[in-house]
CHARMM-style PDB file with segment names, atoms N, HN, CA, C and O in Angstrom:
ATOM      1  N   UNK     1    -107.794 -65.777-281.786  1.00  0.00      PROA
ATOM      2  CA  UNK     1    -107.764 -67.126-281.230  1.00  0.00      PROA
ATOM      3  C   UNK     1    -106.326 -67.456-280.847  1.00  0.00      PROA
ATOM      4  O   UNK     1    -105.313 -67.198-281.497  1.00  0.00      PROA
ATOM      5  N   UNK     2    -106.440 -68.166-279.493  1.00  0.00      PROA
ATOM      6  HN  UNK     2    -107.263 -68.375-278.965  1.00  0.00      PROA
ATOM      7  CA  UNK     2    -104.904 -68.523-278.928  1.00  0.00      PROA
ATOM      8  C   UNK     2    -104.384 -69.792-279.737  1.00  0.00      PROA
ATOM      9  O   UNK     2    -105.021 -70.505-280.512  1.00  0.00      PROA
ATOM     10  N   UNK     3    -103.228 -69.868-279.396  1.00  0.00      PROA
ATOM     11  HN  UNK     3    -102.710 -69.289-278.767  1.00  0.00      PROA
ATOM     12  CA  UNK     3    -102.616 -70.785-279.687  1.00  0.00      PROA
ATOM     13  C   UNK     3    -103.417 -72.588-279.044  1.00  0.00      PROA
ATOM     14  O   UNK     3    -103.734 -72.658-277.856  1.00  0.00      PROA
ATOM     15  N   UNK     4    -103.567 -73.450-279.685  1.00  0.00      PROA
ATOM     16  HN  UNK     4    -103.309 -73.393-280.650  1.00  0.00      PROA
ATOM     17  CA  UNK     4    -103.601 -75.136-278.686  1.00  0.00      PROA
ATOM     18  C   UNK     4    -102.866 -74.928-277.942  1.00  0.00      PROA
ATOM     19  O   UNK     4    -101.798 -74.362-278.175  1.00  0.00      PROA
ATOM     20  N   UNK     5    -103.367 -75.466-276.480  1.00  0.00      PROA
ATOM     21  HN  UNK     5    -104.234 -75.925-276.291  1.00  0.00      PROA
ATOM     22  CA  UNK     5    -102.073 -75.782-275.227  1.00  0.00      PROA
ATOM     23  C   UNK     5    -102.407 -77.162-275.088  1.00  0.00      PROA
ATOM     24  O   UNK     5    -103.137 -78.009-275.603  1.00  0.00      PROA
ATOM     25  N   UNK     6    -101.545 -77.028-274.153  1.00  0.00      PROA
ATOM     26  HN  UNK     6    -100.952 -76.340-273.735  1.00  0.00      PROA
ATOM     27  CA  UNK     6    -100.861 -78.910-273.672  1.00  0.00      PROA
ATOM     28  C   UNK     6    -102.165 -79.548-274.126  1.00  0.00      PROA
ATOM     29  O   UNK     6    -102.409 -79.942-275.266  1.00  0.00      PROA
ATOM     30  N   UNK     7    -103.252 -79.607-272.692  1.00  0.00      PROA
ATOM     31  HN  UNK     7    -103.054 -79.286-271.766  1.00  0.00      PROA
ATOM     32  CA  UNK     7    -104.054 -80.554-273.343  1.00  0.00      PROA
ATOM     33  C   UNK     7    -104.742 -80.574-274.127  1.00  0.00      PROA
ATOM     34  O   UNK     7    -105.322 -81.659-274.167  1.00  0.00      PROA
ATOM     35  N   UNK     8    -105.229 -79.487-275.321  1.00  0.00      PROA
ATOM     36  HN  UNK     8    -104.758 -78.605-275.288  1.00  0.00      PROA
ATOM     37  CA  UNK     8    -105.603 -79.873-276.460  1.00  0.00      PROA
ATOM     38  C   UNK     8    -104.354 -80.735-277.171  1.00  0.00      PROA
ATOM     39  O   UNK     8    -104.585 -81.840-277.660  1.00  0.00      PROA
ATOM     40  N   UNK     9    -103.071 -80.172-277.189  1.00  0.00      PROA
ATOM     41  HN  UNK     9    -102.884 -79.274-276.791  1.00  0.00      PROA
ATOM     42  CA  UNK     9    -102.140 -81.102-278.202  1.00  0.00      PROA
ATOM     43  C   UNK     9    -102.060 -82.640-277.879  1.00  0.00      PROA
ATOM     44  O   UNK     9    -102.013 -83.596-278.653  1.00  0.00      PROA
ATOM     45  N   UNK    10    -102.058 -82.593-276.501  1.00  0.00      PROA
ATOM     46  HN  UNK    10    -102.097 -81.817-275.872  1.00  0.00      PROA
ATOM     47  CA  UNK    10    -101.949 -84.272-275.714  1.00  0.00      PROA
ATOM     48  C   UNK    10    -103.127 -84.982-275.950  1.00  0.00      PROA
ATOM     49  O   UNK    10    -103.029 -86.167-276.269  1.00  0.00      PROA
ATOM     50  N   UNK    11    -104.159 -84.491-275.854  1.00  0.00      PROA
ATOM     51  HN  UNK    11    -104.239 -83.529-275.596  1.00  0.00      PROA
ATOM     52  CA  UNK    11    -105.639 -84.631-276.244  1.00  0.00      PROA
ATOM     53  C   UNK    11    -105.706 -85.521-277.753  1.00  0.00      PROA
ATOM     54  O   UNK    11    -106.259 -86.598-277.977  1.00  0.00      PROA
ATOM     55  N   UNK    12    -105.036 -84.759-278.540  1.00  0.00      PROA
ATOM     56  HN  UNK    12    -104.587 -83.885-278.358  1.00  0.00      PROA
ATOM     57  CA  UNK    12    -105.228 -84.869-279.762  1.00  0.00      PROA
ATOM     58  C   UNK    12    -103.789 -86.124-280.250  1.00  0.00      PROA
ATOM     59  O   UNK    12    -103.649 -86.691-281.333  1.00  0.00      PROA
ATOM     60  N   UNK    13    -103.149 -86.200-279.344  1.00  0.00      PROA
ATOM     61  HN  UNK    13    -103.263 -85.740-278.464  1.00  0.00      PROA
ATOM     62  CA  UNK    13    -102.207 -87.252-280.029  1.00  0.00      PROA
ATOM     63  C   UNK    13    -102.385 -88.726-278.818  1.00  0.00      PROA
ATOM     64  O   UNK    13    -101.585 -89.657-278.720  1.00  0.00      PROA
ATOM     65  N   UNK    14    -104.090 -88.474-277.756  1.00  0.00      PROA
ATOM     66  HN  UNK    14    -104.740 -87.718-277.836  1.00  0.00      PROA
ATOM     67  CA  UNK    14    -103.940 -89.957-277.464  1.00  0.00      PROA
ATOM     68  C   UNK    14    -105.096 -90.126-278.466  1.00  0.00      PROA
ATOM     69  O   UNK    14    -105.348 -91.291-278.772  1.00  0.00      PROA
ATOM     70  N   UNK    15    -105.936 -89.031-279.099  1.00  0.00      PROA
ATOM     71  HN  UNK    15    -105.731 -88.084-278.850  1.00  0.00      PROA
ATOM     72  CA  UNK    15    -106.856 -90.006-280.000  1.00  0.00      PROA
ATOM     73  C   UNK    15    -106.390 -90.296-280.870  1.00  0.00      PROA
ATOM     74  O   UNK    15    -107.245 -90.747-281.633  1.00  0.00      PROA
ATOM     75  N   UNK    16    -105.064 -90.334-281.452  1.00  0.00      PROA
ATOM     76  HN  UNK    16    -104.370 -89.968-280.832  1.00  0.00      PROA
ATOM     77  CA  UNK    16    -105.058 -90.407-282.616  1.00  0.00      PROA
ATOM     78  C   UNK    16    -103.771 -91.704-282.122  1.00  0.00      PROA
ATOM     79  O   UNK    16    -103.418 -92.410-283.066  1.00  0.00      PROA
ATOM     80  N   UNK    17    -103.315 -91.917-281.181  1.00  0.00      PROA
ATOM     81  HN  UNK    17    -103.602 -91.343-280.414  1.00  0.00      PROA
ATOM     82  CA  UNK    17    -102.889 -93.402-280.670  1.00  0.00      PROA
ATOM     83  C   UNK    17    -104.046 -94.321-280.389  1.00  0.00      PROA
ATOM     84  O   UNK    17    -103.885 -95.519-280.625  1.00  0.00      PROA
ATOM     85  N   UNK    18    -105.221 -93.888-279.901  1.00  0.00      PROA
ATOM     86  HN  UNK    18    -105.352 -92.915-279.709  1.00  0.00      PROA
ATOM     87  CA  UNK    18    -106.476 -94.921-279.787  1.00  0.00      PROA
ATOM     88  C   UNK    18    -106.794 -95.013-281.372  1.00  0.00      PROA
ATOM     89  O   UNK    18    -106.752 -96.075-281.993  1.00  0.00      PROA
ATOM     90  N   UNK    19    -107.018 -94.146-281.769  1.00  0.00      PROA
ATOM     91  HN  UNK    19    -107.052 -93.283-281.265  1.00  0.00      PROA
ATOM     92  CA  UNK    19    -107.501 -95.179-283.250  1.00  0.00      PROA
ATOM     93  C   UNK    19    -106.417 -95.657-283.677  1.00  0.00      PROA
ATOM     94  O   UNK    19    -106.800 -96.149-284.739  1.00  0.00      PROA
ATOM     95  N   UNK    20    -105.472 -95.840-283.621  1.00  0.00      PROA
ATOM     96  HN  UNK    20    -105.160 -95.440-282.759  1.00  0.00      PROA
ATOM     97  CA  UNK    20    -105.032 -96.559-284.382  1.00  0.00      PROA
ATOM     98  C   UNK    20    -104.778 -98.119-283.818  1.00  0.00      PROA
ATOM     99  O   UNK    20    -104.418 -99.096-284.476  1.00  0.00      PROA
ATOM    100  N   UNK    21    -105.111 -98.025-282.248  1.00  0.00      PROA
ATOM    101  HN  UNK    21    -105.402 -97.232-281.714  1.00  0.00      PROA
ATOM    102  CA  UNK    21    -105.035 -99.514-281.510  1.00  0.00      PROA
ATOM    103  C   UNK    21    -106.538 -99.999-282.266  1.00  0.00      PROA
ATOM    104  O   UNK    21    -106.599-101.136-282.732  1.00  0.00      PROA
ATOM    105  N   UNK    22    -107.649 -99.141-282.350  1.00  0.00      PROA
ATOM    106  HN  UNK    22    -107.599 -98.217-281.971  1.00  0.00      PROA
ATOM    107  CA  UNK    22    -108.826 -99.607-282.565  1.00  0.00      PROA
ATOM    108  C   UNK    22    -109.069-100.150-284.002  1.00  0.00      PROA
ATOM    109  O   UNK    22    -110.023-100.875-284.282  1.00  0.00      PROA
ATOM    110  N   UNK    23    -108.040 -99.701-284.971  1.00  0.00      PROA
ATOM    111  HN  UNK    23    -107.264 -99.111-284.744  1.00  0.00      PROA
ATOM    112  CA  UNK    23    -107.997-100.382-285.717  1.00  0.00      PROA
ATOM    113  C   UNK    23    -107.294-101.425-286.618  1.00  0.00      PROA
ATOM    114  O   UNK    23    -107.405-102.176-287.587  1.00  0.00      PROA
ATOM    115  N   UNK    24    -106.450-100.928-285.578  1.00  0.00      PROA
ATOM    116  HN  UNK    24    -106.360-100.318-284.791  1.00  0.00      PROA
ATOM    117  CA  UNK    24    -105.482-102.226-285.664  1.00  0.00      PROA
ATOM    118  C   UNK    24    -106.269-103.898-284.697  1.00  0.00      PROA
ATOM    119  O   UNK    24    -106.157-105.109-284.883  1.00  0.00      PROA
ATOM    120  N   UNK    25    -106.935-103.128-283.804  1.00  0.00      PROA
ATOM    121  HN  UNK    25    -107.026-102.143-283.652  1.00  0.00      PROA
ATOM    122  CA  UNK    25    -107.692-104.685-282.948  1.00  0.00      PROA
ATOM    123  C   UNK    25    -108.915-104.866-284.087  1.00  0.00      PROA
ATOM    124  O   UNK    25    -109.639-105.807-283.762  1.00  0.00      PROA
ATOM    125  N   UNK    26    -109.299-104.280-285.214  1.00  0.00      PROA
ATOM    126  HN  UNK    26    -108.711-103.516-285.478  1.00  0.00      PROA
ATOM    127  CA  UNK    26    -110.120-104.139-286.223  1.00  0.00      PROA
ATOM    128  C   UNK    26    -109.915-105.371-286.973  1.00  0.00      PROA
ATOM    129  O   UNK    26    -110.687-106.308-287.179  1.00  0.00      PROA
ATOM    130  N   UNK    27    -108.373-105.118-287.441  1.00  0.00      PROA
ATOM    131  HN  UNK    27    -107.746-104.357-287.274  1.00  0.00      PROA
ATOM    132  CA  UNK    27    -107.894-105.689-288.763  1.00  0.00      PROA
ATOM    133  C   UNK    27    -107.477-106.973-288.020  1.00  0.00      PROA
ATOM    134  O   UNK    27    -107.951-108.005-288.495  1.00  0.00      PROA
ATOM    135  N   UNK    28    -106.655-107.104-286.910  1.00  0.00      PROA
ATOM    136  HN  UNK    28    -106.270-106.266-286.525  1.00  0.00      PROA
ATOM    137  CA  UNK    28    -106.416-108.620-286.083  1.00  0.00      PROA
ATOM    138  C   UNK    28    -107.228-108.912-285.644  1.00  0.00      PROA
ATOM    139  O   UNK    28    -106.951-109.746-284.782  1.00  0.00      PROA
ATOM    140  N   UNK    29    -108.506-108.660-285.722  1.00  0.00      PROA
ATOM    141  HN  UNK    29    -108.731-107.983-286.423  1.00  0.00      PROA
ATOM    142  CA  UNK    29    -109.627-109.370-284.855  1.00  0.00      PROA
ATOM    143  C   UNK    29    -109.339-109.393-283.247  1.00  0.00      PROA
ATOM    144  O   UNK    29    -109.096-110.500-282.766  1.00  0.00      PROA
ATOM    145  N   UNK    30    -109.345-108.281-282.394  1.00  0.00      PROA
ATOM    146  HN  UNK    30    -109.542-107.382-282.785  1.00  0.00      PROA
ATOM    147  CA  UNK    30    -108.780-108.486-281.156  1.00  0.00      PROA
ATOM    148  C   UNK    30    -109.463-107.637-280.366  1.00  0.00      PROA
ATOM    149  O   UNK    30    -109.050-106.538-279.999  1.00  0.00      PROA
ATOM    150  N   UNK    31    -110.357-108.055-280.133  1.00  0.00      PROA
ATOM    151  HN  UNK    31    -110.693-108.948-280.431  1.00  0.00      PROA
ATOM    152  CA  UNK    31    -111.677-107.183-279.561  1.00  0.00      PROA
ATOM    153  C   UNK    31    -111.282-106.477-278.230  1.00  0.00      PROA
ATOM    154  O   UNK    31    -111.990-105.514-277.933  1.00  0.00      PROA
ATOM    155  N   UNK    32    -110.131-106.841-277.268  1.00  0.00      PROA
ATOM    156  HN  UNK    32    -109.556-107.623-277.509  1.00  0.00      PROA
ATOM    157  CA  UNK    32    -109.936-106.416-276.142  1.00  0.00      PROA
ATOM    158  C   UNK    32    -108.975-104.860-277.177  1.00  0.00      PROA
ATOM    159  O   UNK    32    -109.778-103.927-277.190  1.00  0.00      PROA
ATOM    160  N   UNK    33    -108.041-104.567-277.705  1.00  0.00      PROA
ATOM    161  HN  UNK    33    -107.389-105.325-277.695  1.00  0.00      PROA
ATOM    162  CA  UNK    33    -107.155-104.144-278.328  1.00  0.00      PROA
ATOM    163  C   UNK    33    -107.996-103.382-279.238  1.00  0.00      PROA
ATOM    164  O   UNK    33    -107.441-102.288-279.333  1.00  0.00      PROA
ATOM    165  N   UNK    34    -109.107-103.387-279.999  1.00  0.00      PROA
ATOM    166  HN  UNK    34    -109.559-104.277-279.922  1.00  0.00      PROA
ATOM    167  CA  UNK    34    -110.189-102.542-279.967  1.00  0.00      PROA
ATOM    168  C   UNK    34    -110.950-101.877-279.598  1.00  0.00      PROA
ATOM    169  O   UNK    34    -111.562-101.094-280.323  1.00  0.00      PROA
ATOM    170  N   UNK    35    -111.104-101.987-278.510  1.00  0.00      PROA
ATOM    171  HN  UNK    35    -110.607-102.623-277.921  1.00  0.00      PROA
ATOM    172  CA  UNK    35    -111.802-101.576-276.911  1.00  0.00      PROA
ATOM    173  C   UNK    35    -111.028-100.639-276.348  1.00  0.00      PROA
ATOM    174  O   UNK    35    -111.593 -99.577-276.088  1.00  0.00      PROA
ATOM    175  N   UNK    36    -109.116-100.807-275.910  1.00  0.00      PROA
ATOM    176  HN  UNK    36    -108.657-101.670-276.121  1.00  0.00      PROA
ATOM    177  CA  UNK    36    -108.601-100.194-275.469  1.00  0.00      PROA
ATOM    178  C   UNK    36    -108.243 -99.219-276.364  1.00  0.00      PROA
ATOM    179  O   UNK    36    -107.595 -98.332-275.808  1.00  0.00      PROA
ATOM    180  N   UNK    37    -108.416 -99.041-277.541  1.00  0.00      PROA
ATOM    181  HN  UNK    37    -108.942 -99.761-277.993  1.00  0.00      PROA
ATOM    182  CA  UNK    37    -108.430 -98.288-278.783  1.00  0.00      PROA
ATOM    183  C   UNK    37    -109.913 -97.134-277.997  1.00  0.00      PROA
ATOM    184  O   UNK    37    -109.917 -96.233-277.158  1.00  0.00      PROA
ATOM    185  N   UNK    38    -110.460 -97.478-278.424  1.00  0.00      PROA
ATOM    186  HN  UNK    38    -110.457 -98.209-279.105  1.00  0.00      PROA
ATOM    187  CA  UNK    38    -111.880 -97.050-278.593  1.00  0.00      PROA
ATOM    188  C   UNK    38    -111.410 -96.166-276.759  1.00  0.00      PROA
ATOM    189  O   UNK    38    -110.955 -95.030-276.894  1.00  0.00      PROA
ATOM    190  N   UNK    39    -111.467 -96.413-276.038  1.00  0.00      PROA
ATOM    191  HN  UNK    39    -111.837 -97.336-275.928  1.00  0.00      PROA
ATOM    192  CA  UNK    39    -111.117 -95.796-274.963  1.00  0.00      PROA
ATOM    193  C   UNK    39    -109.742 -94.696-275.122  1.00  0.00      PROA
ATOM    194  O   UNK    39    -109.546 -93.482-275.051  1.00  0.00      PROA
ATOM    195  N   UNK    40    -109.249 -95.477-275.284  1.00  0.00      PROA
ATOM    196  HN  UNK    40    -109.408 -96.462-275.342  1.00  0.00      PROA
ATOM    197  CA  UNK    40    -108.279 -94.103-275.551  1.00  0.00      PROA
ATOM    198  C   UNK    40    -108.824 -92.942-276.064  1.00  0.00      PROA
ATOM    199  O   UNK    40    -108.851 -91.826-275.545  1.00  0.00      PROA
ATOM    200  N   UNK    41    -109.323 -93.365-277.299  1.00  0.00      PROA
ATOM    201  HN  UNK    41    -109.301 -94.271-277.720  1.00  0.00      PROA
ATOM    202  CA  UNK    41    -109.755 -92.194-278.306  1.00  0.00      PROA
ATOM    203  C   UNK    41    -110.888 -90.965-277.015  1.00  0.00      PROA
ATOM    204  O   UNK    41    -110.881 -89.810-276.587  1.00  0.00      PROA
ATOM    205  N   UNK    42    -111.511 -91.953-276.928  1.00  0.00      PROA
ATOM    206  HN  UNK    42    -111.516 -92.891-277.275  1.00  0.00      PROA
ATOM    207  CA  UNK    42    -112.259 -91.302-275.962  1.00  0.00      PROA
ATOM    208  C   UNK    42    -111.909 -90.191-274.899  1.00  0.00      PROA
ATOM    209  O   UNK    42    -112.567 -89.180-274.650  1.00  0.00      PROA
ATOM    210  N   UNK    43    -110.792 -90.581-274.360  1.00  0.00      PROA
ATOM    211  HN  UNK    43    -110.258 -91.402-274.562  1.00  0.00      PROA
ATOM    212  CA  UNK    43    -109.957 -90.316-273.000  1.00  0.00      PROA
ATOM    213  C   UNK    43    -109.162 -88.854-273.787  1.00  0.00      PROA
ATOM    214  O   UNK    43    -108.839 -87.790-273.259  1.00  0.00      PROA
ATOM    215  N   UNK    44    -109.045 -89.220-274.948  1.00  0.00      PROA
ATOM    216  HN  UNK    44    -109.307 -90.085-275.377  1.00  0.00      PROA
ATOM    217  CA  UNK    44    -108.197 -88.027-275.640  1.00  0.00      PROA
ATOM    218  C   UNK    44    -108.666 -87.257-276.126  1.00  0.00      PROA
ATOM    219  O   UNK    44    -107.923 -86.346-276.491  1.00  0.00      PROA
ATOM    220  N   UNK    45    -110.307 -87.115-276.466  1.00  0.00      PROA
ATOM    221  HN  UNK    45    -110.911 -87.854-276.169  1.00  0.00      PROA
ATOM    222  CA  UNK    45    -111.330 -86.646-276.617  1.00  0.00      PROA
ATOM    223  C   UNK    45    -111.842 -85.663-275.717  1.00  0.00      PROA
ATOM    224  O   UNK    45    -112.335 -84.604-276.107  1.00  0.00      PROA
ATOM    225  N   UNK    46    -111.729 -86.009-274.469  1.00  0.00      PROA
ATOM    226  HN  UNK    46    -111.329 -86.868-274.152  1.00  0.00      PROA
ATOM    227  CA  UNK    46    -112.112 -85.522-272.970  1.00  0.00      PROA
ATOM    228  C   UNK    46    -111.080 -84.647-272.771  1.00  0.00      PROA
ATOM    229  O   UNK    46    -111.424 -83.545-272.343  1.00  0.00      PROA
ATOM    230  N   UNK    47    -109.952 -84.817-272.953  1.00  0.00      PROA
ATOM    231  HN  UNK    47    -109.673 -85.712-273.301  1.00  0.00      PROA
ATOM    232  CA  UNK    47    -108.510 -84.371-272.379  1.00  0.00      PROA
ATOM    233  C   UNK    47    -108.683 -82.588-273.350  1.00  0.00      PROA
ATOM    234  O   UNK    47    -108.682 -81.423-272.952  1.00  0.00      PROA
ATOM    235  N   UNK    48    -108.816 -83.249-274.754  1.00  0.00      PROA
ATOM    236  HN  UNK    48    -108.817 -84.195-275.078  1.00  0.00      PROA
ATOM    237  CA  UNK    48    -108.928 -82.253-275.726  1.00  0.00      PROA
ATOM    238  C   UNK    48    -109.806 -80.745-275.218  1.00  0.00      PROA
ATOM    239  O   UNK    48    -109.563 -79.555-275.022  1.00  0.00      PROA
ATOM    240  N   UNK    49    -110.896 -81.653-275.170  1.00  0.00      PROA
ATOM    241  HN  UNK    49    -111.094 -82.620-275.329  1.00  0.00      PROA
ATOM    242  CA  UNK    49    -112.602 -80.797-274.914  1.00  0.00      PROA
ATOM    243  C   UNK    49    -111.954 -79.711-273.359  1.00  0.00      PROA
ATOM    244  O   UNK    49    -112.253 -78.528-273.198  1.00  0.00      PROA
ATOM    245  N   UNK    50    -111.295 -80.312-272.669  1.00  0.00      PROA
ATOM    246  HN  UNK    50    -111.052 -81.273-272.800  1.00  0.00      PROA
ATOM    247  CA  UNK    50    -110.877 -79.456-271.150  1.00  0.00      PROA
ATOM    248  C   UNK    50    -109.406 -78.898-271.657  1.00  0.00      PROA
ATOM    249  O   UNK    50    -108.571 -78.353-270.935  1.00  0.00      PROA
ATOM    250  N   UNK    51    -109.323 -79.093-272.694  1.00  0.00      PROA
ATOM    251  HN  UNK    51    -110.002 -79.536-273.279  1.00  0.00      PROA
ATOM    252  CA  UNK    51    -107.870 -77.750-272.831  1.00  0.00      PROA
ATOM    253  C   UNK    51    -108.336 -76.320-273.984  1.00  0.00      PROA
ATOM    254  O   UNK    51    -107.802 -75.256-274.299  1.00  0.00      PROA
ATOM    255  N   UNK    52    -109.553 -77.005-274.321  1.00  0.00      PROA
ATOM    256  HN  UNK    52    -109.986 -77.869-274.065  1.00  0.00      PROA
ATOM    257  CA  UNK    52    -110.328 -76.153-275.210  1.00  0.00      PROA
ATOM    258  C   UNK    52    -111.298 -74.935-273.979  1.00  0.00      PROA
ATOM    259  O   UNK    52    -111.444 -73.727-274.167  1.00  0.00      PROA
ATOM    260  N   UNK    53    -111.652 -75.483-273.167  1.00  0.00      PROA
ATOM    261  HN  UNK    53    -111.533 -76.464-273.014  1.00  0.00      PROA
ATOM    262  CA  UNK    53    -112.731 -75.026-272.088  1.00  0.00      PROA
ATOM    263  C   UNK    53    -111.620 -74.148-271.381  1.00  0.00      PROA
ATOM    264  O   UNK    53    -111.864 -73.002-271.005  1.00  0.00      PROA
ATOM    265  N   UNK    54    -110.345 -74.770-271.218  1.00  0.00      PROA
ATOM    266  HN  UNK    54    -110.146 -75.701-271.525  1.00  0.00      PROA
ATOM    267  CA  UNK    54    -109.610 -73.577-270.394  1.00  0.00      PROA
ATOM    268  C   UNK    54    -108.555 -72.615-271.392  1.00  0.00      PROA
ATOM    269  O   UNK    54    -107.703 -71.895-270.872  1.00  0.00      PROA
ATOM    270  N   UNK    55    -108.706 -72.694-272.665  1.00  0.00      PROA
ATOM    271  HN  UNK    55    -109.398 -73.279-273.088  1.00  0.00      PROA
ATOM    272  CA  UNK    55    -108.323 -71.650-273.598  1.00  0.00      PROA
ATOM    273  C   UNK    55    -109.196 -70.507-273.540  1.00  0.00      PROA
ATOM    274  O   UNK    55    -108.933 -69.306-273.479  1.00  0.00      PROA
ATOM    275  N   UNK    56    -110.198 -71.076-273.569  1.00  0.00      PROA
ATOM    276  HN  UNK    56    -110.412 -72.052-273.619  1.00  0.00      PROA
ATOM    277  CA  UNK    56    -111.238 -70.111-273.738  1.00  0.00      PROA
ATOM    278  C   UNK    56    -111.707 -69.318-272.780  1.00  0.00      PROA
ATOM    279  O   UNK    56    -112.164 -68.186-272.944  1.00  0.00      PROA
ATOM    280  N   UNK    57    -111.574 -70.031-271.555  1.00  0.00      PROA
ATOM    281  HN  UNK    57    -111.202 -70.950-271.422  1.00  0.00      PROA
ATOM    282  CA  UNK    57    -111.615 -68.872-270.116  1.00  0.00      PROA
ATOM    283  C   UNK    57    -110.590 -68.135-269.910  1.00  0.00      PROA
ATOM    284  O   UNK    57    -110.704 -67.169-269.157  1.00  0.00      PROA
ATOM    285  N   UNK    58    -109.223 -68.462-270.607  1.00  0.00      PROA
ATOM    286  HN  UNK    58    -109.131 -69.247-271.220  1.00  0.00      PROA
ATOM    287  CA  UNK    58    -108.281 -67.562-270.827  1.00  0.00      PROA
ATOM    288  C   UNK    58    -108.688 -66.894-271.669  1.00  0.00      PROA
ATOM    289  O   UNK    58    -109.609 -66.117-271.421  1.00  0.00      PROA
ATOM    290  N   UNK    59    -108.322 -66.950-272.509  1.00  0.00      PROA
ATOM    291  HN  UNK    59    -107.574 -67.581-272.711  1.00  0.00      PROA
ATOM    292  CA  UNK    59    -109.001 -65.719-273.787  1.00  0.00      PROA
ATOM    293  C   UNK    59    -110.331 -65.060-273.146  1.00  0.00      PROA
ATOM    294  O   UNK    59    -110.021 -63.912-272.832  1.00  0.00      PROA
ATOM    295  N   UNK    60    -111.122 -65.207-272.957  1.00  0.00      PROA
ATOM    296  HN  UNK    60    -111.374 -66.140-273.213  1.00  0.00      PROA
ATOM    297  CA  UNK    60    -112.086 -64.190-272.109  1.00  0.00      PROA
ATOM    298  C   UNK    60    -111.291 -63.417-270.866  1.00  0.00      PROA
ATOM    299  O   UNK    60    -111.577 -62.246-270.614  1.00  0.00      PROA
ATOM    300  N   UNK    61    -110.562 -63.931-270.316  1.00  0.00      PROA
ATOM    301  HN  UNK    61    -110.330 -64.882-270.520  1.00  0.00      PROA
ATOM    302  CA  UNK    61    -110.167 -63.470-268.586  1.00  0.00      PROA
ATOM    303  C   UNK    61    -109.174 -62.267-269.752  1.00  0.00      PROA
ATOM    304  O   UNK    61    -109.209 -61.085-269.410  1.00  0.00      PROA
ATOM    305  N   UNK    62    -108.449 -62.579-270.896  1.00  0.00      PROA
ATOM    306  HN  UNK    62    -108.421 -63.539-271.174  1.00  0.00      PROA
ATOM    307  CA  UNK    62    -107.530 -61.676-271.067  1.00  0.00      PROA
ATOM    308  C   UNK    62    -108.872 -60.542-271.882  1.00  0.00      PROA
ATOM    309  O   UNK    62    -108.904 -59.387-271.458  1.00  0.00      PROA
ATOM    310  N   UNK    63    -109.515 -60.793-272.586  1.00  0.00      PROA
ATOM    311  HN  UNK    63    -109.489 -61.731-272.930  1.00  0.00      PROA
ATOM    312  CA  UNK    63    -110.384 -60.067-273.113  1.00  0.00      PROA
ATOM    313  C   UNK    63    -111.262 -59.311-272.222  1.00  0.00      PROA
ATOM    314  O   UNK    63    -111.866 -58.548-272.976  1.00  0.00      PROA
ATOM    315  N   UNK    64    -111.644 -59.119-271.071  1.00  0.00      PROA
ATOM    316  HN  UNK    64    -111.154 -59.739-270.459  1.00  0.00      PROA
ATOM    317  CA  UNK    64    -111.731 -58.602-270.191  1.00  0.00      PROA
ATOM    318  C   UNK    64    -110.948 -57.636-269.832  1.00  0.00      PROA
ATOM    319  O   UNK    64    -111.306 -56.463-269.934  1.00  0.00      PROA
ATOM    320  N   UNK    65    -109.462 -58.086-269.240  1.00  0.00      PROA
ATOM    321  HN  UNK    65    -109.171 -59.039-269.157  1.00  0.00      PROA
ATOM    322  CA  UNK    65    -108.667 -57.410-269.148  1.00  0.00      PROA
ATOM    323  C   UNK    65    -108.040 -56.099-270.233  1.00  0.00      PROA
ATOM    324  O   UNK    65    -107.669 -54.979-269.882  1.00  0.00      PROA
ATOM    325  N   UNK    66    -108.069 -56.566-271.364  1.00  0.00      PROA
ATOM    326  HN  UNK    66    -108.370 -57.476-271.649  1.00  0.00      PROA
ATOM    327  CA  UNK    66    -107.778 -55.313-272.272  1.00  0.00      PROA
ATOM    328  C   UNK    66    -109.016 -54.676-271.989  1.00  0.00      PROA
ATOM    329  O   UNK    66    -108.810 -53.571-271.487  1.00  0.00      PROA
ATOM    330  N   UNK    67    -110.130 -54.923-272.104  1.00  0.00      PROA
ATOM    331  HN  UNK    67    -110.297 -55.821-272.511  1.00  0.00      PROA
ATOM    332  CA  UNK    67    -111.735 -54.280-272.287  1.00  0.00      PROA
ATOM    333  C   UNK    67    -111.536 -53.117-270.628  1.00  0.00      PROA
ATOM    334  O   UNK    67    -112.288 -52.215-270.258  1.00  0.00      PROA
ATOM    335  N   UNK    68    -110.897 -53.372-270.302  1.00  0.00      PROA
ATOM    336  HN  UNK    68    -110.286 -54.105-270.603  1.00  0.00      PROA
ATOM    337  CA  UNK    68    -110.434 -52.570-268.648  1.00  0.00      PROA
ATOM    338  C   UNK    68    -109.116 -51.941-268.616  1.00  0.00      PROA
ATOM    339  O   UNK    68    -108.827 -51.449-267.525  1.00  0.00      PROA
ATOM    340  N   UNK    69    -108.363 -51.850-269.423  1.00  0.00      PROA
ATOM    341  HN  UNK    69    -108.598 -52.250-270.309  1.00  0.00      PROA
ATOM    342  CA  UNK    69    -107.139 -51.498-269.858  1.00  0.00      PROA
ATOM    343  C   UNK    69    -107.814 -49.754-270.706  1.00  0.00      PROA
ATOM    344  O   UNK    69    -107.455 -48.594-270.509  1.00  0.00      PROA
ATOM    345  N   UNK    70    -108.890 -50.345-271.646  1.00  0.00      PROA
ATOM    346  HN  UNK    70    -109.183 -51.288-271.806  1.00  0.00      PROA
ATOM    347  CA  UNK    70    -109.316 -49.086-272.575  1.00  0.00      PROA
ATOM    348  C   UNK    70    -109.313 -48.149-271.577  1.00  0.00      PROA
ATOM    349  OT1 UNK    70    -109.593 -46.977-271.829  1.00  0.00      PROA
TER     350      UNK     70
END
């Protein structure tokens, strides 16, 4: 298994800036500021899931390549 790239790492540090707007609009009662929480997380979620999808077509494209190297 490869290393995380960009957008899994970027991925993973806007969800973890959305929750913490989401619960911070939690604890102040601030339903818009909860929302933009809750979206983020989401957005960083998505970001994550497509740096995972193109690790993995790397790691196959190189696994291939050695498998043709033998």
């Amino acid at each position: 298994m490869s290393i995380p790239n960009k957008d899994e790492v970027e991925g993973k540090w806007e969800q973890a800036k959305g929750w913490v707007k989401d619960k911070a609009g939690e604890v102040t009662n601030d339903p818009k500021l909860e929302a933009e929480g809750e979206a983020q997380n989401a957005a960083g979620d998505a970001q994550e899931t497509w740096g995972k999808v193109k690790r993995g077509v790397g790691d196959a494209v190189e696994a291939v390549g050695d498998a043709i190297k033998r």
